[in-house]
N, C-alpha and C positions, 0 to 999 in steps of 0.2 A: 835780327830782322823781325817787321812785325806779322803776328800771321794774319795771312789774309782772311782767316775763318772771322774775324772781328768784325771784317768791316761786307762774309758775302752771306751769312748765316737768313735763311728764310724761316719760314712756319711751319718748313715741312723735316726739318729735324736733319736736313742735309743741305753745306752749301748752295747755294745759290747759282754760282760759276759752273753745278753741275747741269742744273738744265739750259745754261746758255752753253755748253757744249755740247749736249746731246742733239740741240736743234741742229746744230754746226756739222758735227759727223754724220747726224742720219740725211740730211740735206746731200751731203755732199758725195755720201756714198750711193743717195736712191738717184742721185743724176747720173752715175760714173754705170750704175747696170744697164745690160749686161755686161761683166767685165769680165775680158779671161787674156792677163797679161802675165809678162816676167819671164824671166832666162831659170830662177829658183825662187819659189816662193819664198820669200823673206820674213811672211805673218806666218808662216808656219810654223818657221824656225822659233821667230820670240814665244810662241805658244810652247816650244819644249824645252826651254831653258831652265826651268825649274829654278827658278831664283837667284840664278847666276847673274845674270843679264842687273837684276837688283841688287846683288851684292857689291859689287862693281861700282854702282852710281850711287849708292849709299853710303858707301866707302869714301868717296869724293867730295857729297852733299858735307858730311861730318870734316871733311878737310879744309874745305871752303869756308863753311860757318863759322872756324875755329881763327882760318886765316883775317876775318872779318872785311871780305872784300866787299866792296859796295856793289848794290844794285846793279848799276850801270855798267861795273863793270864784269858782274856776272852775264847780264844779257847781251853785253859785247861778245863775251864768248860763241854764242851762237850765230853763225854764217846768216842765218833769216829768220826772219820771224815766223815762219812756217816749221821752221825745225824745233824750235824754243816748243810751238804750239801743239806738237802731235807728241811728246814724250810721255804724256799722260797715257796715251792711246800704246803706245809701243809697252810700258810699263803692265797697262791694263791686258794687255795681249797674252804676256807673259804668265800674269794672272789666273787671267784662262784654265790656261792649259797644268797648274799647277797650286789649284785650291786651298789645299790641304796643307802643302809645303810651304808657302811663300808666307812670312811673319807679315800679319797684317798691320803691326804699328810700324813695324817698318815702312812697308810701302805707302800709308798715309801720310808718314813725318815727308819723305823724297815728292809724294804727288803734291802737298801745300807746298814745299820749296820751289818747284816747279810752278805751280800756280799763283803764288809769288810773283817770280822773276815772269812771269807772264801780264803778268796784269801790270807792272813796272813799264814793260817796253811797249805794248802793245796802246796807244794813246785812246781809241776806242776799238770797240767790237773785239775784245782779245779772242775770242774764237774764229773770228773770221768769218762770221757769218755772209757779212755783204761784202765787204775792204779787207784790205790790209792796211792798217796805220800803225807806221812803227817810228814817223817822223811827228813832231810838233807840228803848227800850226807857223809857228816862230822860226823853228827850221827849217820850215821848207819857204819864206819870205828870204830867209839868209841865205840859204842853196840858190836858189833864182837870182840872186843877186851879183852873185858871182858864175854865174854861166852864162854865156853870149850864144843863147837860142840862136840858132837858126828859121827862117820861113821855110814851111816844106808845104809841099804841093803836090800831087796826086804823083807822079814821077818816082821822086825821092820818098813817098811814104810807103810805094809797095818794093821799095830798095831795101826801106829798114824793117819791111816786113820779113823779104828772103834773108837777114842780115839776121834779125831775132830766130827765127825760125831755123838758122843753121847753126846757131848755139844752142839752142832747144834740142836738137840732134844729136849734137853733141855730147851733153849732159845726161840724154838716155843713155846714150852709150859706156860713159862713163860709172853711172848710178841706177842705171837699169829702172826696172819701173816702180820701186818701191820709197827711194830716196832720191829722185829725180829732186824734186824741192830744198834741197840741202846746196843746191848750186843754181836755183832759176828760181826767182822770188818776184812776184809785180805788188810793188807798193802804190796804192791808192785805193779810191781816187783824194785826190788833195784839192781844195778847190783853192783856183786861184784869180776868182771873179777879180778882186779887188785889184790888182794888178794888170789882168789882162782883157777882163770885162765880162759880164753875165754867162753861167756859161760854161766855163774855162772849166779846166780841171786838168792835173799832173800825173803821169802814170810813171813809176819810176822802175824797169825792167832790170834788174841785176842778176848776174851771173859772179859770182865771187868765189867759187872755187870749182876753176875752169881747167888746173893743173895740180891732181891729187895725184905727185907723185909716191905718194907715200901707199896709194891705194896701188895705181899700176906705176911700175918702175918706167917704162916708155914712155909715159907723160911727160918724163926729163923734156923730152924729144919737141912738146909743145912750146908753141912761141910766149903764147900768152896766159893771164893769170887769171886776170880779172877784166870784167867786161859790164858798164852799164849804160844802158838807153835810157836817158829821157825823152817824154812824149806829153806834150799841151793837145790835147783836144776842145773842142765843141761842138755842139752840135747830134749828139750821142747822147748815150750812156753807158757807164761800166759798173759791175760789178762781179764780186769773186767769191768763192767759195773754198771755205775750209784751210787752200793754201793758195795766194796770189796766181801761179801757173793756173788755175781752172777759172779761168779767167771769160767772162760772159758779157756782149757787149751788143747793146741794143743798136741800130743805126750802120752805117755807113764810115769803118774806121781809118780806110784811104783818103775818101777825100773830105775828111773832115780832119783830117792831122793838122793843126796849124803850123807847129813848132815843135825843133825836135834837136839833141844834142847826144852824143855818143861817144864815151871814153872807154879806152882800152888800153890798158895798167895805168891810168892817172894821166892820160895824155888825148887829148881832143879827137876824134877823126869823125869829120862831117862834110866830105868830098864825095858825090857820086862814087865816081870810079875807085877810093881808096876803101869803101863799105863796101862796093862787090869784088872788090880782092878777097879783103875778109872773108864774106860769104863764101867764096868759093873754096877758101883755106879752110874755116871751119868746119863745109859739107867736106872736105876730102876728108878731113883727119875725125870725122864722125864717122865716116865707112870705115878708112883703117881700126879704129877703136870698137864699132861693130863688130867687125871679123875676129877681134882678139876676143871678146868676149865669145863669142860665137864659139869660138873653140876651144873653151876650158870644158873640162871632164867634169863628172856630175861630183867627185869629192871638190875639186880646185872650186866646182861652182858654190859647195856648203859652207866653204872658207869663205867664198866674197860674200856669200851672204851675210857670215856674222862680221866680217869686214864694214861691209858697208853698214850695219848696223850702230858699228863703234864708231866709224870714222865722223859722224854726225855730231860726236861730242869728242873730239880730237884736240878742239880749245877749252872745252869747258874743263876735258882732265887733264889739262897744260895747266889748270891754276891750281890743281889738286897738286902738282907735279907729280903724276901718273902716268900710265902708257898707255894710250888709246887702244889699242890692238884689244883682240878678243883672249880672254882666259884659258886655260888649260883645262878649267872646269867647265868652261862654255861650249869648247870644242867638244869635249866626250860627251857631254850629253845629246852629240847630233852626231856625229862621223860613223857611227850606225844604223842610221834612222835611214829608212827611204822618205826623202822629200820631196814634195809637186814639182815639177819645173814653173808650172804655169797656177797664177792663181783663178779659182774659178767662181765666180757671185755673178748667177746667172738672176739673181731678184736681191731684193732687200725689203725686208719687212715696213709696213705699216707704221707710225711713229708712235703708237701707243704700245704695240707689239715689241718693237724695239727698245722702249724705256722699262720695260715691265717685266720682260725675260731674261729668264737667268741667262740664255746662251749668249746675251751681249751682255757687253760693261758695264753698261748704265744702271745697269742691276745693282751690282757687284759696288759700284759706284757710293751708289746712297746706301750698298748696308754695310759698307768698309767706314760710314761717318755715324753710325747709329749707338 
């Protein structure tokens, strides 16, 4: 692979890809304050893994490289592009909390492979500053081409709004608030003037892993897998942050839906009443999934934490032929620890504050490339 440092290298003696993240995460977190979410803090956790959490995806990085998988087919591995795009962040987390310990060329060689396979899928803005583009310009004329849009009309657009919004449900329940983005990704905007006229634009709403039974064994019990909404607007505008879900949309997005089509495991459903079946199937089995989470015990909760932490690279260490699950070493370094339940960032500093202090990454960042 080639590395990316060739071609993001600036004047200031650190890639380049680093300040078009920092704008990316500090945007993204000074809009989310005040924020006090989560069943267990899950940044807490990767702050005290001491280099487990890196041993692990280092271990894979070097299996991978070796295997000489292609590109595409590394970034296939990850469920969205918002998972592919915060590993840096989860990596630097870890960092944090573990200075001293964690082998710094280690974790540079794993953050440029990462950055890499990011700038590979990601067509523009790989941090997500405004979009999510993870499709061509070419694939999404070829996508449209084979899909028989529907017209939708103020009716059916707040249909697939309660229809999105009860897999959004879902997926907290499932992935709680810290990897919700691992299963609800909105790709766009795509424009698709040229097709459909001035204007236009495709918002591509995916849900792809809708049944982690590997995470809860009772997800058997779910119907479905995978779920995505397409959505043509005009009239509007969209834009997103950091990871498609935080999703920000100037206008009026009812009655400006032109056109809209919705699959659910690879099979069409674009009938009123067969989307609020759905709907109503997905808000039931988001409450039942609620309440399972609701009641694990504050150890079963430290497990999902570092659960849900692995499970995000579940395919990625299928090409290592590795086991996603968390380490024996990952676990002892928390299963004593008292952990937050709830994470708490009642502010978030200033962006000069933020790029220039040691206590965030961005620090840590540019003197890990010095």
């Amino acid at each position: 692979m080639r590395s990316i440092l060739s071609i993001t290298m600036n004047n200031k003696n650190y890639p380049k890809w680093i300040d078009d993240y920092a704008r990316a995460i500090h945007q993204a977190f000074l809009n989310m304050t005040p924020l006090y979410v989560g069943s267990i803090d899950v940044f807490y956790i990767a702050r005290l893994l001491e280099g487990t959490f890196l041993d692990k995806v280092y271990q894979a990085i070097k299996i991978i490289k070796n295997k000489n998988y292609s590109l595409a087919e590394i970034a296939k591995s990850f469920a969205t592009l918002a998972t592919l795009r915060i590993q840096i962040y989860w990596l630097m987390l870890e960092f944090l909390g573990a200075k001293n310990i964690i082998d710094r060329k280690t974790l540079r060689e794993s953050i440029d492979f990462f950055v890499e396979i990011l700038y590979f899928a990601a067509k523009k803005d790989a941090f997500g500053y405004n979009s999510g583009i993870r499709h061509s310009q070419a694939e999404i004329e070829s996508l449209l081409q084979n899909l028989n849009l529907k017209k939708a009309n103020p009716v059916i657009a707040r249909e697939i709004g309660k229809f999105y919004n009860s897999l959004v449900s879902l997926v907290f329940a499932l992935y709680d608030d810290f990897l919700p983005q691992d299963s609800h990704e909105v790709y766009g905007p795509y424009d698709v003037s040229k097709i459909y006229g001035k204007g236009y634009f495709l918002l591509i709403k995916d849900f792809p892993k809708i049944k982690p039974v590997e995470l809860w064994p009772k997800a058997s019990e779910l119907k479905h897998q995978k779920v995505t909404i397409y959505q043509i607007y005009s009239g509007i505008k969209f834009r997103c942050e950091l990871i498609g879900m935080h999703s920000v949309y100037e206008g009026d997005p009812v009655n400006n839906l032109k056109f809209y089509y919705a699959v659910v495991d690879g099979k069409a459903v674009n009938e009123k009443e067969k989307i609020k079946e759905l709907t109503n199937y997905f808000s039931d089995e988001s409450i039942k999934q609620a309440q399972v989470l609701a009641g694990l015990s504050q150890e079963q909760l430290k497990l999902k934490g570092l659960e849900w932490l692995m499970y995000q690279l579940k395919d990625f260490f299928k090409l290592a032929n590795m086991d996603w699950r968390p380490t024996k070493e990952m676990w002892q370094k928390i299963k004593d620890k008292n952990i937050p339940k709830k994470f708490d960032l009642p502010r978030f500093p200033a962006y000069d504050e933020f790029v220039n202090s040691p206590e965030y990454e961005v620090y840590w960042l540019k003197d890990l490339y010095k």
